[in-house]
C-alpha positions in Angstrom: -2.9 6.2 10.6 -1.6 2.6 9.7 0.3 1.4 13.3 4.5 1.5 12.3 5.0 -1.9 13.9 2.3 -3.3 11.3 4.1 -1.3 8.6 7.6 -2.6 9.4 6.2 -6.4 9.0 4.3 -6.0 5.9 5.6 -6.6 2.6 4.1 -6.6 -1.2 2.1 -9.9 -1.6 3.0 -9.7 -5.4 6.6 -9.4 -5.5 8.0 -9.8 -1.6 9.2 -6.6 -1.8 9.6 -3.7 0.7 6.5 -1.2 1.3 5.9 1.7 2.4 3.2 4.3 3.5 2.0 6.9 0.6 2.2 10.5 1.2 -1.6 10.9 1.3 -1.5 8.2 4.1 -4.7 6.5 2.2 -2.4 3.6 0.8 0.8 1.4 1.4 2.9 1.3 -2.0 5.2 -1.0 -3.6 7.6 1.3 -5.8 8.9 -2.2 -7.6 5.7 -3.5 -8.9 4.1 0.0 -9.0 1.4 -0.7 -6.7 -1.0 0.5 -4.2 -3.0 -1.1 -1.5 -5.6 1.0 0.0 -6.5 1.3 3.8 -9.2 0.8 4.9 -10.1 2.0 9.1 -6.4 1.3 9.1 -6.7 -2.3 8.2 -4.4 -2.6 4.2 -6.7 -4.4 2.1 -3.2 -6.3 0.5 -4.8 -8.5 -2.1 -3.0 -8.3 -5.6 -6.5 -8.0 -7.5 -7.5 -5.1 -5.5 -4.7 -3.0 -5.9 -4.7 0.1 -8.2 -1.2 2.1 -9.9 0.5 4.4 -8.0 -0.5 6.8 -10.0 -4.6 5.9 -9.3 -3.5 6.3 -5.6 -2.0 9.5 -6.9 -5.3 10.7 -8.7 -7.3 9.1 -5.6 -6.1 11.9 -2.9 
């Protein structure tokens, strides 16, 4: 699991917005730009180009 102080300083790269951690704990989501950023050994890869919808997150559980 991501570490919570990580979590609280973290914020979307594409639109500065607020994250948080998806149900399946697999990826941090941006609900405004609809995005998810995958994490990987509990490192988010939070690069614009290789996030995937919410919804692929969703599919992705």
């Amino acid at each position: 699991m991501i570490d919570k102080e990580l979590l609280d300083i973290l914020i979307c790269p594409k639109c500065k917005g607020n994250i948080k951690l998806h149900s399946n704990e697999k990826y941090i989501i941006c609900t405004n730009c609809n995005l998810a950023y995958y994490i990987d050994e509990n490192m988010p890869i939070m690069l614009i180009d290789k996030a995937v919808s919410i919804e692929e997150a969703e599919k992705g559980k």
